[in-house]
KOLTINU-986474 format. One record per atom (N, C-alpha, C): x, y, z; atom name; residue in three letters; residue number from 1. Coordinates in steps of 0.001 Angstrom, whole numbers. Atoms other than C-alpha are relative to their C-alpha. Example, Ala and Ser with C-alpha at 12.3 -4.5 7.8 and 13.67 -1.06 7.14 Angstrom:
BEGIN
<bafi xx="890" yy="-1190" zz="0" atome="N" residu="ala" num="1"/>
<bafi xx="12300" yy="-4500" zz="7800" atome="CA" residu="ala" num="1"/>
<bafi xx="900" yy="1200" zz="0" atome="C" residu="ala" num="1"/>
<bafi xx="-820" yy="-1190" zz="-60" atome="N" residu="ser" num="2"/>
<bafi xx="13670" yy="-1060" zz="7140" atome="CA" residu="ser" num="2"/>
<bafi xx="-770" yy="1090" zz="730" atome="C" residu="ser" num="2"/>
This chain:
BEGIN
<bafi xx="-773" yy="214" zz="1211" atome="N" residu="unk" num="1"/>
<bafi xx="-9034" yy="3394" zz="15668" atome="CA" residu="unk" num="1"/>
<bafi xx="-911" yy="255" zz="-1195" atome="C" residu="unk" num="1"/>
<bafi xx="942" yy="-212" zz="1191" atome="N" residu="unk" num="2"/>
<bafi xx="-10371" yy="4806" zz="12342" atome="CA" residu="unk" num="2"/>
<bafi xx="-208" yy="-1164" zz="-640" atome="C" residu="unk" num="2"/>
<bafi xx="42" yy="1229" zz="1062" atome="N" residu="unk" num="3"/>
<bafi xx="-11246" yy="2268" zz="9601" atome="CA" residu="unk" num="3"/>
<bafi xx="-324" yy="595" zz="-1275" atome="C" residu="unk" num="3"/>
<bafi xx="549" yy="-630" zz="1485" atome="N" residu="unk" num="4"/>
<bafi xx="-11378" yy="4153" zz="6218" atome="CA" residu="unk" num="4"/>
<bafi xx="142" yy="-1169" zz="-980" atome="C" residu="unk" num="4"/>
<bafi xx="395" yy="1072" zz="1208" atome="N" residu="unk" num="5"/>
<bafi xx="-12400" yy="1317" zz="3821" atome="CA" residu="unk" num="5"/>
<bafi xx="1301" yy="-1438" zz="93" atome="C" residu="unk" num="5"/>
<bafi xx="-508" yy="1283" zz="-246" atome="N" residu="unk" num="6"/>
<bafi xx="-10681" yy="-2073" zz="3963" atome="CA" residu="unk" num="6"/>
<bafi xx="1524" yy="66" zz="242" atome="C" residu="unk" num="6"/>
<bafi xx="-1586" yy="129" zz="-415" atome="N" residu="unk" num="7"/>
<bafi xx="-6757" yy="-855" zz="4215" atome="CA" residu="unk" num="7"/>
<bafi xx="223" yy="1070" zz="904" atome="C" residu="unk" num="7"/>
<bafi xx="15" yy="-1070" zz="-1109" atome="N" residu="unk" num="8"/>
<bafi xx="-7964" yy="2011" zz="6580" atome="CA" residu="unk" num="8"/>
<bafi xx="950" yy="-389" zz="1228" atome="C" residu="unk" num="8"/>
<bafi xx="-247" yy="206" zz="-1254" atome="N" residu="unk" num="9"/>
<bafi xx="-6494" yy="2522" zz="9919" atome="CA" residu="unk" num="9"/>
<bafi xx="1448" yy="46" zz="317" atome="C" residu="unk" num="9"/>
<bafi xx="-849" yy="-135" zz="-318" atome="N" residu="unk" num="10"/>
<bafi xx="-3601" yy="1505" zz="11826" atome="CA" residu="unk" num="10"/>
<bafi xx="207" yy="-2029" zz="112" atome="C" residu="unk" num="10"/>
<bafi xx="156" yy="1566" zz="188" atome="N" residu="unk" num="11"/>
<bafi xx="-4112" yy="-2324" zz="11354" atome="CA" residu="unk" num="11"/>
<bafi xx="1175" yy="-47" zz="-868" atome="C" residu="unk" num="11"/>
<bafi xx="-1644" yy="1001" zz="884" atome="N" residu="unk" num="12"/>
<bafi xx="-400" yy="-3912" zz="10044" atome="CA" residu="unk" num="12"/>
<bafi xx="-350" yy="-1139" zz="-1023" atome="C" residu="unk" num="12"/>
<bafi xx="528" yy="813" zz="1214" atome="N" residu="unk" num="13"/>
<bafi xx="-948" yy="-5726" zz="7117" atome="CA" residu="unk" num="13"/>
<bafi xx="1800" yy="-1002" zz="-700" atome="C" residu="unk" num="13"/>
<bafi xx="-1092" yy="-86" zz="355" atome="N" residu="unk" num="14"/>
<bafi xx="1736" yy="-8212" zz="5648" atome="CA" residu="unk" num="14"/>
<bafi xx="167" yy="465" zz="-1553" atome="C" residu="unk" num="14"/>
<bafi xx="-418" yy="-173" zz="1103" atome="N" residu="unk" num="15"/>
<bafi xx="3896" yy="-7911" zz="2460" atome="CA" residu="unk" num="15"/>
<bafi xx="-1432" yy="-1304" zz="-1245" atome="C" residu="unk" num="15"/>
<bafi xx="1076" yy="1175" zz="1031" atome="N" residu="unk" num="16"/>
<bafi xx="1256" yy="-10869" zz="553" atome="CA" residu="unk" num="16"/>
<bafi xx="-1130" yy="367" zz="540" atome="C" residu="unk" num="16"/>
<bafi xx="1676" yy="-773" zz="-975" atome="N" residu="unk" num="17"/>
<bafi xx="-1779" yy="-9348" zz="2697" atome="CA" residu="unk" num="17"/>
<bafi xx="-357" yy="1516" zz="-1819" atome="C" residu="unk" num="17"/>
<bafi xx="-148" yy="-1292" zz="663" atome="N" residu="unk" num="18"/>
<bafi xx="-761" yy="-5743" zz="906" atome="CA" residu="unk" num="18"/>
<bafi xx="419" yy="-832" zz="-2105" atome="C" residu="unk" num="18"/>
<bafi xx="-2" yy="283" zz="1565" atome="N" residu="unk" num="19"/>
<bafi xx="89" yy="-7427" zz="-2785" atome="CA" residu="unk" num="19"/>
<bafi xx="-1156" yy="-699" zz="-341" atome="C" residu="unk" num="19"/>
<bafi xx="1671" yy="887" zz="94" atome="N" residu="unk" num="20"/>
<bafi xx="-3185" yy="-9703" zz="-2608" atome="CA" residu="unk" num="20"/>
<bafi xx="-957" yy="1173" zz="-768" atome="C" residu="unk" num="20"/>
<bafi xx="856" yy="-940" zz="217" atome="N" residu="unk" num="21"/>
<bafi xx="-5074" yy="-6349" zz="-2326" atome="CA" residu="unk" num="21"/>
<bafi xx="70" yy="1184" zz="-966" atome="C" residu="unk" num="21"/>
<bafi xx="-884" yy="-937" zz="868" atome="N" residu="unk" num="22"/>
<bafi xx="-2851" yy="-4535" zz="-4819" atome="CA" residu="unk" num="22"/>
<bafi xx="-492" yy="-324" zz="-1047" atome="C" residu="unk" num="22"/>
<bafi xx="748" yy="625" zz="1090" atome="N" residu="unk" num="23"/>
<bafi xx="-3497" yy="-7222" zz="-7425" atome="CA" residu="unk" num="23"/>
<bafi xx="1957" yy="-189" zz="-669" atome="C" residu="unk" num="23"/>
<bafi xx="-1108" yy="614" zz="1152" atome="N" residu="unk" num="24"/>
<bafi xx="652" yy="-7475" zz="-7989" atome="CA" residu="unk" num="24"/>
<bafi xx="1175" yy="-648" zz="728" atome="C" residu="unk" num="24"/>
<bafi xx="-756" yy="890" zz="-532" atome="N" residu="unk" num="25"/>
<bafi xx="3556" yy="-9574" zz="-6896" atome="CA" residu="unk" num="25"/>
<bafi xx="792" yy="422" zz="1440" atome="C" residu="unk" num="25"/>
<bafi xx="-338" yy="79" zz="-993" atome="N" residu="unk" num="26"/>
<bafi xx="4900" yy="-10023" zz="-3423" atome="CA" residu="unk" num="26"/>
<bafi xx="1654" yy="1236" zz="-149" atome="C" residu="unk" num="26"/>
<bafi xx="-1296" yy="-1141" zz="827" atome="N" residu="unk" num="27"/>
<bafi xx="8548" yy="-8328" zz="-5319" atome="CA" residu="unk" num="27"/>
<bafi xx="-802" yy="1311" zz="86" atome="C" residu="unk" num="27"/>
<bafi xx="429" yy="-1718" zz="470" atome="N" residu="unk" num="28"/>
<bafi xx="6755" yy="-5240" zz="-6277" atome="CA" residu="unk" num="28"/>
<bafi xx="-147" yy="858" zz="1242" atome="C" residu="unk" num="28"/>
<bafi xx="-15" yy="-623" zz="-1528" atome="N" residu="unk" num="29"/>
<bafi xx="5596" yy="-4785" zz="-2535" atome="CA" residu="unk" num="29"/>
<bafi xx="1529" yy="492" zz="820" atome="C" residu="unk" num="29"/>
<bafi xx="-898" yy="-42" zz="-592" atome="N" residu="unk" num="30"/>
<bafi xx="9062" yy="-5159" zz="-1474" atome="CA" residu="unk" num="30"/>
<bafi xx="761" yy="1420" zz="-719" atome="C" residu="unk" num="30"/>
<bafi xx="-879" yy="-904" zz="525" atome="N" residu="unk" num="31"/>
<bafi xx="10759" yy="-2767" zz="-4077" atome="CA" residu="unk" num="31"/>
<bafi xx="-369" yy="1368" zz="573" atome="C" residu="unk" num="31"/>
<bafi xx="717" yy="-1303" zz="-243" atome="N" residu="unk" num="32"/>
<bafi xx="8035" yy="82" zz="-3323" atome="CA" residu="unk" num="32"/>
<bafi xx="690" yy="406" zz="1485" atome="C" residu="unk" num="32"/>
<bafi xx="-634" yy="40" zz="-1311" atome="N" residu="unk" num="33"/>
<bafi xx="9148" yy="-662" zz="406" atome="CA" residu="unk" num="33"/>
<bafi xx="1739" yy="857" zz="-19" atome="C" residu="unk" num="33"/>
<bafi xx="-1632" yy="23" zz="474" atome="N" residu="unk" num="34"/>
<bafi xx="13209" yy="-625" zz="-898" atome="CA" residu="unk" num="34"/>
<bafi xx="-10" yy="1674" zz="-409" atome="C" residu="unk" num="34"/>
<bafi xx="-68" yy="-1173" zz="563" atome="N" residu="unk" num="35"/>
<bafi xx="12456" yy="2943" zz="-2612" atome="CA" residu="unk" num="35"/>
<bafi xx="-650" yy="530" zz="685" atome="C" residu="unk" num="35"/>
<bafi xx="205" yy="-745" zz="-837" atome="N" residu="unk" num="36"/>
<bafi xx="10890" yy="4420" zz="268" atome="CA" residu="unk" num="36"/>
<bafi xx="-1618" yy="1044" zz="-515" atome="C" residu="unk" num="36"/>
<bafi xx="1762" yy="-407" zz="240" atome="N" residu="unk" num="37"/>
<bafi xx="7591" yy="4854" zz="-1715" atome="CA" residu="unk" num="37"/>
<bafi xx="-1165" yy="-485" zz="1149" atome="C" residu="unk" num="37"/>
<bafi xx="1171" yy="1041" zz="-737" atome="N" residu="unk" num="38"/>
<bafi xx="5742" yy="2715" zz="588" atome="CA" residu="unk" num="38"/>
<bafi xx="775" yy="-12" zz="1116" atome="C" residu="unk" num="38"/>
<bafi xx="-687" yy="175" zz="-966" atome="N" residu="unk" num="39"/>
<bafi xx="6388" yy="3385" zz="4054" atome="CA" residu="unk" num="39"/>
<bafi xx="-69" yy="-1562" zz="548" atome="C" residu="unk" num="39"/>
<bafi xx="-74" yy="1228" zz="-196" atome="N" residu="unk" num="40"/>
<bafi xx="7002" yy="-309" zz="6245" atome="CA" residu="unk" num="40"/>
<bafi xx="911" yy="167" zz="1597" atome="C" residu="unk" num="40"/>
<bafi xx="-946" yy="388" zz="-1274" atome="N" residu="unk" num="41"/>
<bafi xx="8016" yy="-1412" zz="9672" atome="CA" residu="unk" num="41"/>
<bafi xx="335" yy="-1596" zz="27" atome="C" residu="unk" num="41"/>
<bafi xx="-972" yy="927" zz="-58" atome="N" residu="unk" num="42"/>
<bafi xx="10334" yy="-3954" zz="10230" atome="CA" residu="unk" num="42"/>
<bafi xx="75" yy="-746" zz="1518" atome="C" residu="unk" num="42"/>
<bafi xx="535" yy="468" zz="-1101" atome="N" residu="unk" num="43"/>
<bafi xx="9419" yy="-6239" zz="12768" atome="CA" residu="unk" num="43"/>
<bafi xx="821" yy="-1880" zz="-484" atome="C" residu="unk" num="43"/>
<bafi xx="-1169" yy="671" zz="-168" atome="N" residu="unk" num="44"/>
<bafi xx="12354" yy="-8589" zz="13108" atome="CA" residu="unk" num="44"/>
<bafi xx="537" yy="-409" zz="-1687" atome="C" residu="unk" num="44"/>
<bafi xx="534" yy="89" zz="1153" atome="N" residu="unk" num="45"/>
<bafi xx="12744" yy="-9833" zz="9228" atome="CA" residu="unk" num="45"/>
<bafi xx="-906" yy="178" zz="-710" atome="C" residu="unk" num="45"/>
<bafi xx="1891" yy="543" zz="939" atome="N" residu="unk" num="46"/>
<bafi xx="9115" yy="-9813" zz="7873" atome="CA" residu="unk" num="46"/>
<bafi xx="208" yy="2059" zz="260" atome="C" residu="unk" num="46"/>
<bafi xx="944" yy="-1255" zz="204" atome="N" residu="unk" num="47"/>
<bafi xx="7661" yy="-6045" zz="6976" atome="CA" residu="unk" num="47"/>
<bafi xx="-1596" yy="-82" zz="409" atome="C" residu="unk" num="47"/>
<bafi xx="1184" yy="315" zz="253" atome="N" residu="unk" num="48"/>
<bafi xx="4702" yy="-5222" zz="7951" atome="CA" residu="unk" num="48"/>
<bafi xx="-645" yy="2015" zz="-126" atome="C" residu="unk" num="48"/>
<bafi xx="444" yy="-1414" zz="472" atome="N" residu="unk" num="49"/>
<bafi xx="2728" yy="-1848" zz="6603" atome="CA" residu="unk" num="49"/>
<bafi xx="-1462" yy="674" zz="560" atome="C" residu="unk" num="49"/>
<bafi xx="1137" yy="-271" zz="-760" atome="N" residu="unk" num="50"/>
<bafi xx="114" yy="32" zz="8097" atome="CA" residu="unk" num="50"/>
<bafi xx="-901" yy="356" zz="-920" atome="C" residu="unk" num="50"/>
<bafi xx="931" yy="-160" zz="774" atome="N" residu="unk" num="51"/>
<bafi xx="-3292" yy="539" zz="6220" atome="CA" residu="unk" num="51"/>
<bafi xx="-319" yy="946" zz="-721" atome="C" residu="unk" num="51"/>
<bafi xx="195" yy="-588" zz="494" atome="N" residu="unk" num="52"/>
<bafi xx="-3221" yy="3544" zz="6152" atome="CA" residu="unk" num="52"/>
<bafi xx="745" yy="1067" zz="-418" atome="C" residu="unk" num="52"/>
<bafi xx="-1268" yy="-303" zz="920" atome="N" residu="unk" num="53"/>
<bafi xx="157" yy="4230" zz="4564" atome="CA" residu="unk" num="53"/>
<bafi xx="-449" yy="-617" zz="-1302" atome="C" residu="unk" num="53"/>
<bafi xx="-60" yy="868" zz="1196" atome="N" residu="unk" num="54"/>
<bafi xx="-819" yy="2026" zz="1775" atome="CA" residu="unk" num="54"/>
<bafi xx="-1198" yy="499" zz="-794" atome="C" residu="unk" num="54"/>
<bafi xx="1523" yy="-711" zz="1034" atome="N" residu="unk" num="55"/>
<bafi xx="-4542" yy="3559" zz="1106" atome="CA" residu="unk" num="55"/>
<bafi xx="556" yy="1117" zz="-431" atome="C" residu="unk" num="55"/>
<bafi xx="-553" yy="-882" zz="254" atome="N" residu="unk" num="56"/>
<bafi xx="-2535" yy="6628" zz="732" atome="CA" residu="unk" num="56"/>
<bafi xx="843" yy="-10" zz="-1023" atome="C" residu="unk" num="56"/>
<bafi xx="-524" yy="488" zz="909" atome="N" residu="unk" num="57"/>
<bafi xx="-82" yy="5198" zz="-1547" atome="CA" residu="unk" num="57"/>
<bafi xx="-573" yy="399" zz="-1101" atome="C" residu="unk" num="57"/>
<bafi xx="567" yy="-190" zz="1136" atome="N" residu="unk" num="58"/>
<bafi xx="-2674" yy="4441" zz="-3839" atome="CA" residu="unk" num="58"/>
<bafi xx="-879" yy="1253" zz="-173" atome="C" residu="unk" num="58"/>
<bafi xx="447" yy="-1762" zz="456" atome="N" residu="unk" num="59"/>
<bafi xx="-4309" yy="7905" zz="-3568" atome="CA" residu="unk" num="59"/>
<bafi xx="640" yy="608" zz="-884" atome="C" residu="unk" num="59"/>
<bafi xx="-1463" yy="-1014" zz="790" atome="N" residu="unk" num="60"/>
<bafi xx="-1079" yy="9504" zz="-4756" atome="CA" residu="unk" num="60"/>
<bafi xx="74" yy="-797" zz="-1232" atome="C" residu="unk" num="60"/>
<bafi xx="-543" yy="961" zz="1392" atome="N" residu="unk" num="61"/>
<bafi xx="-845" yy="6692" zz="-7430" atome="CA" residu="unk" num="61"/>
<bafi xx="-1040" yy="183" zz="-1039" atome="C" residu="unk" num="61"/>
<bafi xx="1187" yy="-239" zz="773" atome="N" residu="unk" num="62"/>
<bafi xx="-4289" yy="7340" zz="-8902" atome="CA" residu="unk" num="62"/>
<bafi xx="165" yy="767" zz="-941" atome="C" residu="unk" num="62"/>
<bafi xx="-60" yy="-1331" zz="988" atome="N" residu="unk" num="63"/>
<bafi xx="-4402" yy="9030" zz="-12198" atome="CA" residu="unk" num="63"/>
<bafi xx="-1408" yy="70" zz="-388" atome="C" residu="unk" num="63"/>
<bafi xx="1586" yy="-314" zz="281" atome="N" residu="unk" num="64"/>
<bafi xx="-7123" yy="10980" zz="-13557" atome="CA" residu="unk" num="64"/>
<bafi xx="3" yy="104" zz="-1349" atome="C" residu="unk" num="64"/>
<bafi xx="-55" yy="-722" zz="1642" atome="N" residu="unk" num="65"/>
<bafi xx="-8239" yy="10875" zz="-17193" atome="CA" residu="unk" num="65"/>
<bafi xx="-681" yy="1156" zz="-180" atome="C" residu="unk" num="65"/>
<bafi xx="795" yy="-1145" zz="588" atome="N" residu="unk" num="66"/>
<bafi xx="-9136" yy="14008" zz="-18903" atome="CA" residu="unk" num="66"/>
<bafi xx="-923" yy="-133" zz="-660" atome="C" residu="unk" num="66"/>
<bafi xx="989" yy="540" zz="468" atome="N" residu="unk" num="67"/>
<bafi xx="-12395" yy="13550" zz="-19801" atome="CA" residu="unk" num="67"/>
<bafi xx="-300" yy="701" zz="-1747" atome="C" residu="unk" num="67"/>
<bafi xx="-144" yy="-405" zz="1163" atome="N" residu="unk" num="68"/>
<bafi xx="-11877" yy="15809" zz="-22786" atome="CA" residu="unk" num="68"/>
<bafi xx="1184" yy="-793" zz="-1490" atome="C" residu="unk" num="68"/>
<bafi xx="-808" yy="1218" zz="934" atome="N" residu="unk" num="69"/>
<bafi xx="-9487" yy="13341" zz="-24221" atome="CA" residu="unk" num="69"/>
<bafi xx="-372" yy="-1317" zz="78" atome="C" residu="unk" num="69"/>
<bafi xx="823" yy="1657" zz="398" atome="N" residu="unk" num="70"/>
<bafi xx="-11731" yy="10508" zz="-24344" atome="CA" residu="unk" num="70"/>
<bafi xx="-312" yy="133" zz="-939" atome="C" residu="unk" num="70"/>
């Protein structure tokens, strides 16, 4: 199993696991989930997200400043 940096892998993480490490509310996890931004398996009620759906996430979410507009 890989481990690319602390949300690497294939390790299931829950919905308050994944917002802890986010830095934003348990809601926000869920909506991202709801809009199909954030993939999630469904493991009877409860979500749970794999690591390395979510490091990916924030890849794609990353913006870059233009260093010429600083």
């Amino acid at each position: 199993m890989a481990n690319d940096g602390p949300l690497g892998g294939d390790r299931l993480w829950t919905v308050a696991e994944v917002a802890e490490h986010m830095r934003v509310s348990n809601m926000t996890v869920y909506r991202l989930i709801k809009s199909g931004q954030l993939p999630a398996i469904r493991v009877g009620k409860n979500y749970r997200l794999r690591g390395r759906d979510v490091a990916a996430y924030l890849d794609a979410s990353t913006t870059h400043v233009d260093e010429a507009q600083s």
